[in-house]
C-alpha positions in Angstrom: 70.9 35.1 -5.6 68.7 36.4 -3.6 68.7 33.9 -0.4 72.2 35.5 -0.6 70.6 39.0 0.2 67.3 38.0 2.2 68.3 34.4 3.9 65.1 33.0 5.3 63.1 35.9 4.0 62.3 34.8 1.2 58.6 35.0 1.7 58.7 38.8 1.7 59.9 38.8 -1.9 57.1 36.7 -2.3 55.0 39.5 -0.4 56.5 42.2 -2.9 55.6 40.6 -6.1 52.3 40.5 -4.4 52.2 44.3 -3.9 53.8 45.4 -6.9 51.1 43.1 -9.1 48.2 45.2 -7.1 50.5 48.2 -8.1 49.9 47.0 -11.6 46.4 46.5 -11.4 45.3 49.2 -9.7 47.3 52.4 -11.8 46.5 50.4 -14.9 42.8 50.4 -14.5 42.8 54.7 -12.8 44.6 54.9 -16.0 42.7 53.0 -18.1 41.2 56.0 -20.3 44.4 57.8 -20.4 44.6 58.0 -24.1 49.1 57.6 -23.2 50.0 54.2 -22.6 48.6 53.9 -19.5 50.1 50.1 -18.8 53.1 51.3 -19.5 52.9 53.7 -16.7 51.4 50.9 -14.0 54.6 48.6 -15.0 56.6 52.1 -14.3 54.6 52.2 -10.8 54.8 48.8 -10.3 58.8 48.3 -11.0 59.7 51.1 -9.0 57.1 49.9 -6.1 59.7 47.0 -6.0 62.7 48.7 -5.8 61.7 50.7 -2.8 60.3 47.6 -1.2 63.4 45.4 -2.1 65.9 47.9 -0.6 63.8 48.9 2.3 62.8 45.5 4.1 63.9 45.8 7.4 66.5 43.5 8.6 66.5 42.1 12.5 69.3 44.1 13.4 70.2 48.0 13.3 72.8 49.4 12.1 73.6 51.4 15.0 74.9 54.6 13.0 73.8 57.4 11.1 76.5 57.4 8.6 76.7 57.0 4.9 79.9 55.9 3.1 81.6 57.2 0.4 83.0 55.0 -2.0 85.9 56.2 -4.7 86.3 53.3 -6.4 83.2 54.0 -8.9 83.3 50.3 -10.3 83.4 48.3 -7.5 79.9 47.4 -7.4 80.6 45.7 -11.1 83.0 43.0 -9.6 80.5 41.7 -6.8 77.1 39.9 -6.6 75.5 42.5 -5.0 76.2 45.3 -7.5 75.0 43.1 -10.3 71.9 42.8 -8.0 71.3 46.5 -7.3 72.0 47.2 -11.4 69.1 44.8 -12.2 66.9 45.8 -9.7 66.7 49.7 -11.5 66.5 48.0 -14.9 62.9 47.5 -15.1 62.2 50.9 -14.0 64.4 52.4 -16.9 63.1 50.6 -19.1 59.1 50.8 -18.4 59.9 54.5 -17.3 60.6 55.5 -20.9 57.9 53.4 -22.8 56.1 55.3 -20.4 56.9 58.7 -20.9 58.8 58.6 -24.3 61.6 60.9 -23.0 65.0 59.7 -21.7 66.1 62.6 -19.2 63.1 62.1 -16.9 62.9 58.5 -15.7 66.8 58.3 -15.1 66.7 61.3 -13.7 63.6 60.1 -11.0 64.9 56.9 -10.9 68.7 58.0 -9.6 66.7 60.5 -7.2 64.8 57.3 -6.2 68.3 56.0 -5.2 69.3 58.8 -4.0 66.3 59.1 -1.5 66.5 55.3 -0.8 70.1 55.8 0.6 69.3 58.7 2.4 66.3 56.7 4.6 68.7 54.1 5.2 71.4 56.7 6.9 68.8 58.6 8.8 67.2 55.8 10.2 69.4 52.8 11.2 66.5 50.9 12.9 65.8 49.0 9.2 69.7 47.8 9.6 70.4 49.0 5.9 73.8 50.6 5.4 73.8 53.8 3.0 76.4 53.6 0.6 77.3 55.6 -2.6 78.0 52.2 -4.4 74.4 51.1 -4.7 73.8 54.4 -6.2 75.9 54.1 -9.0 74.9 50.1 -9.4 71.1 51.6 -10.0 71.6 54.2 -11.9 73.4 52.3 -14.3 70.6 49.8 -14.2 68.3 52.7 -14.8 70.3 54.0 -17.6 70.7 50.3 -19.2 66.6 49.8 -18.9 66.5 53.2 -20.9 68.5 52.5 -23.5 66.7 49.2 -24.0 63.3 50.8 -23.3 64.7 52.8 -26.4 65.3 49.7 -28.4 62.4 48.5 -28.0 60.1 51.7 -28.9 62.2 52.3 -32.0 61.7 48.6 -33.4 58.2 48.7 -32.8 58.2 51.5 -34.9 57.4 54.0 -32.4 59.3 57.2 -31.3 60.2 59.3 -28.7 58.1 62.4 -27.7 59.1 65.8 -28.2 60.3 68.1 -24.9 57.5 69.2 -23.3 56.5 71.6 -20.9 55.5 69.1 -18.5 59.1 66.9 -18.9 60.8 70.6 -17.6 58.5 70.5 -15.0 59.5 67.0 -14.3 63.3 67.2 -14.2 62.6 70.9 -12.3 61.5 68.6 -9.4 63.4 66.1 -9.8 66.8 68.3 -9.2 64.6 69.9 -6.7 64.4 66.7 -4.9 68.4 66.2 -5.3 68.6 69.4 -3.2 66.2 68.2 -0.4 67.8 64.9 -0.5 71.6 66.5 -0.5 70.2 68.6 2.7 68.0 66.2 5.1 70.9 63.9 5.3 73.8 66.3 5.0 72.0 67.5 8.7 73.1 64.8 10.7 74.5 62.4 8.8 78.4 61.3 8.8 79.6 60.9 5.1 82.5 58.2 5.9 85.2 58.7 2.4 86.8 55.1 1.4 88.5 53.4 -1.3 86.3 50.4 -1.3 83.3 49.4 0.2 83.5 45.8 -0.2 86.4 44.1 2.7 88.1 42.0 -0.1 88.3 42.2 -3.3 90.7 40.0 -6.1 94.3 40.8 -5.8 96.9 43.0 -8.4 99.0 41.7 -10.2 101.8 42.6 -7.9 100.4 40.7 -4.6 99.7 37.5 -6.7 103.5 38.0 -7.3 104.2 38.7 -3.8 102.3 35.8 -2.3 103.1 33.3 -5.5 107.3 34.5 -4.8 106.8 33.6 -1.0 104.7 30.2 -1.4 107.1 28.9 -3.6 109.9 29.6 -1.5 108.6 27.9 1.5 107.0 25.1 -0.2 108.5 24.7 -3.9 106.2 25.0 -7.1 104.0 22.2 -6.4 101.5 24.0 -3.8 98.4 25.3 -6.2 97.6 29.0 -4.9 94.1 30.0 -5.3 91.2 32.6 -4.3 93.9 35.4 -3.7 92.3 37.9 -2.2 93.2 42.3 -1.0 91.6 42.7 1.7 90.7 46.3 3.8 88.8 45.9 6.8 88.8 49.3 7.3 88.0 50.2 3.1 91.5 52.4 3.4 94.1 51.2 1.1 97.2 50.7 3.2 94.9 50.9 7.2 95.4 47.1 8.2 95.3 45.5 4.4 96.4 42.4 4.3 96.3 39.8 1.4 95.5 36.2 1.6 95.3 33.0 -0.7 94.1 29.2 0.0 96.6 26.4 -0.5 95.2 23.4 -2.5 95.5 20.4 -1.3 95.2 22.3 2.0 96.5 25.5 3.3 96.3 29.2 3.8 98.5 32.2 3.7 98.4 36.0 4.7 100.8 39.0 4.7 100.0 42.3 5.2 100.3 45.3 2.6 101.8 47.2 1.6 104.5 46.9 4.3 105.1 42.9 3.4 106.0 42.8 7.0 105.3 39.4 8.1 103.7 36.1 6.2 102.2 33.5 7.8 101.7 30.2 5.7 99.9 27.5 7.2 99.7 24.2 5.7 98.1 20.4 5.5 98.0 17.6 3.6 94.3 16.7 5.6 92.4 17.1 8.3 92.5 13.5 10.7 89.7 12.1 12.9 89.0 14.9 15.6 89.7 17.8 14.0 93.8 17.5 13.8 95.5 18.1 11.0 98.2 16.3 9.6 101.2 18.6 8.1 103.0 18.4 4.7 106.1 16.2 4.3 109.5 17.4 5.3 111.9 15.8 2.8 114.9 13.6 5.0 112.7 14.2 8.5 112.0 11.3 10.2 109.4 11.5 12.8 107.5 10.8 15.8 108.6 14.3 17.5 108.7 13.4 21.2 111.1 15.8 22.2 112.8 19.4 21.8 115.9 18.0 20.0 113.4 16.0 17.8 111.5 18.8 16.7 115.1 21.2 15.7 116.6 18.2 13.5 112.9 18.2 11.5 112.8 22.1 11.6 116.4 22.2 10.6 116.1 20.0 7.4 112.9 22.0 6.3 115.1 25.7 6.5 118.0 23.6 5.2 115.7 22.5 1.9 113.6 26.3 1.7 115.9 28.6 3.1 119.6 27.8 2.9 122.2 29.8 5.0 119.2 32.3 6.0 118.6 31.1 9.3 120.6 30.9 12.5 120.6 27.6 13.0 122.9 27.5 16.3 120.5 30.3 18.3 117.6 28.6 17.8 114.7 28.3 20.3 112.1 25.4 20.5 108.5 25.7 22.0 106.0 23.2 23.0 102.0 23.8 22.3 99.4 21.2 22.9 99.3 17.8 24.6 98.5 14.1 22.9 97.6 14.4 19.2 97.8 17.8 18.9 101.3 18.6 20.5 103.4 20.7 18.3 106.4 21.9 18.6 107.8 26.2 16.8 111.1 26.6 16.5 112.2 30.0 15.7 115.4 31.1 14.3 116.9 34.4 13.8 116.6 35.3 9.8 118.3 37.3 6.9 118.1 37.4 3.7 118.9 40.0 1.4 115.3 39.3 -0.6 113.3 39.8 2.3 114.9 42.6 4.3 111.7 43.3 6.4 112.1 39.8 8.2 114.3 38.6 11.0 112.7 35.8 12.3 111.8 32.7 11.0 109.3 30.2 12.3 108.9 27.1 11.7 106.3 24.6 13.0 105.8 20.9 13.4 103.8 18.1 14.3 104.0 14.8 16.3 105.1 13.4 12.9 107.7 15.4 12.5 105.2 17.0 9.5 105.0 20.9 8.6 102.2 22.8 9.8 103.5 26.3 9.5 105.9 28.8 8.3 106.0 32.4 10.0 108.4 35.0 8.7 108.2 38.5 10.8 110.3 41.4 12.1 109.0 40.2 15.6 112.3 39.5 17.8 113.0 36.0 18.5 111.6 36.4 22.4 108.4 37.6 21.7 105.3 35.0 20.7 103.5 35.3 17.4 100.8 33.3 16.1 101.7 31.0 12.4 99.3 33.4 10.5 100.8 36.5 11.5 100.0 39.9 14.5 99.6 42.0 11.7 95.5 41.4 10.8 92.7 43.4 10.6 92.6 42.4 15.2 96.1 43.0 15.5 96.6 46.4 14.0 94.5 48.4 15.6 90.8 50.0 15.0 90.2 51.7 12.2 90.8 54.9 12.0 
């Protein structure tokens, strides 16, 4: 897990465990005749040492941008590694934070204006190539709030029990919401606050576009094509701004259609991948190949629509095209479409190899002049920059 966040750096965690043991060492002896728990409050040092380390290393590359994003989907960060990451990483300072101090309010509340403070560095200074982003906030303060409640746990069944409010906790939550105002302010300056739905560029598909792409599959290739790893994806973290959803094909394929406009699908396939990088195309039922020519190429495209998609396609005004030489020649044929179930599609493509195998289905609203790739115009590239 965390050569998936720091790669070859591996040796600065190694450097940070160094640093927050000193940490330990060093508050724990100043504190040493502090009649309080004063180990408690060098682990509290020590954890949160770590967390500003961990989130502040410096990556190679800058971020280019003074912006911080604002996500709306609040529980995103509990469907990805990374959340999971950022939840543990405030857990320790939760949880030595209250041992510490015996009170609940002040070491969430320091530990989410820790956070808070963390994210604002990271928009205001994109040399350390960190990106600011409202998710990790929510991931650690829920980490902080979990290592409380177990902090809590663990003080009640050792017998102990929390202190009573103080003067000094005001005076510590005073300065803490003090420090939310600063922190709100600095950043707020010159800082561009970017709202999206999600953060993360893909994320597991509904219910309705496993429908979608399960309807489609099995219509171009029958029920025995396993789909798998379906997947919404947003580029641009705007729900409906170049979205498209894709799936892998087992034993071999891919497929992608773009959402919510269902617009186009492009569905490539393959039984395997040959010497040099070719691959070989799924079985047409009744084709017999090689394909050497254009007339070749429409008899194998023609029984393929005549199996998947009877009386749909035009097969009399269809037009054949040529790609590739040697091994990998294959030959598109694309007919003009309709069908009442997919209204937003005229044409249907359909391409083959030198076998006379199926590499590719392309359905699109795309008139039958115009090129188009198998896997479809309409991708994050294809429509446009986000806005």
């Amino acid at each position: 897990m965390l050569d998936l966040v720091f790669g070859r750096h591996l040796m600065y965690v190694v450097l940070v465990i160094l640093v927050s043991a000193g940490v330990l060492a060093i508050v724990g002896v100043a504190l040493g005749r502090h009649p309080q728990r004063p180990w408690e409050h060098a682990a509290w040092a020590a954890s949160t040492t770590a967390a500003v380390c961990l989130t502040l290393w410096v990556k190679t590359a800058s971020t280019g941008s003074t912006m911080c994003v604002v996500n709306k989907d609040v529980m995103e960060p509990f469907g990805v590694a990374q959340g999971w990451m950022n939840l543990a990483l405030f857990v320790p300072v939760g949880f030595f934070g209250l041992r510490a101090v015996r009170r609940p309010v002040p070491p969430v509340l320091l530990a989410v204006l820790l956070s808070c403070g963390i994210e604002g560095v990271q928009a205001v200074v994109p040399a350390i190539g960190r990106h600011c982003d409202t998710t990790d906030v929510v991931a650690n303060s829920v980490g902080a709030i979990a290592g409380a409640g177990l902090g809590f746990l663990s003080v009640r069944l050792s017998g102990g029990r929390l202190s009573s409010r103080g003067e000094r906790h005001l005076r510590v939550s005073a300065a803490a919401c003090a420090g939310f105002a600063v922190i709100a302010c600095v950043p707020a300056a010159g800082v561009e606050f970017r709202v999206v739905d999600h953060a993360e560029p893909a994320r597991a598909a509904s219910a309705e576009q496993r429908a979608a792409i399960t309807d489609i599959v099995h219509r171009a290739l029958g029920g025995d094509v396993r789909i798998v790893n379906v997947s919404d994806v947003t580029p641009c973290g705007l729900d409906g701004v170049n979205e498209t959803v894709s799936a892998e094909l087992e034993p071999g394929g891919a497929v992608l259609m773009p959402w919510p406009d269902r617009s186009s699908v492009g569905i490539d396939v393959w039984e395997h991948v040959a010497a040099g990088g070719v691959p070989s195309g799924r079985r047409i039922p009744g084709a017999v190949g090689p394909v050497h020519d254009a007339p070749a190429a429409r008899r194998a495209a023609d029984r393929y629509v005549a199996a998947r998609f009877p009386g749909s396609a035009d097969e009399e005004r269809a037009a054949v095209d040529r790609e590739g030489e040697g091994s990998r020649t294959t030959w598109t044929v694309a007919y003009p479409f309709h069908d009442p179930r997919l209204p937003a599609m005229n044409v249907l493509r359909v391409t083959v190899d030198g076998g006379g195998r199926l590499l590719s289905v392309h359905l699109s609203a795309t008139p039958p002049g115009s090129r188009q790739g198998s896997r479809g115009e309409k991708t994050a590239a294809g429509r446009g920059l986000c806005p």
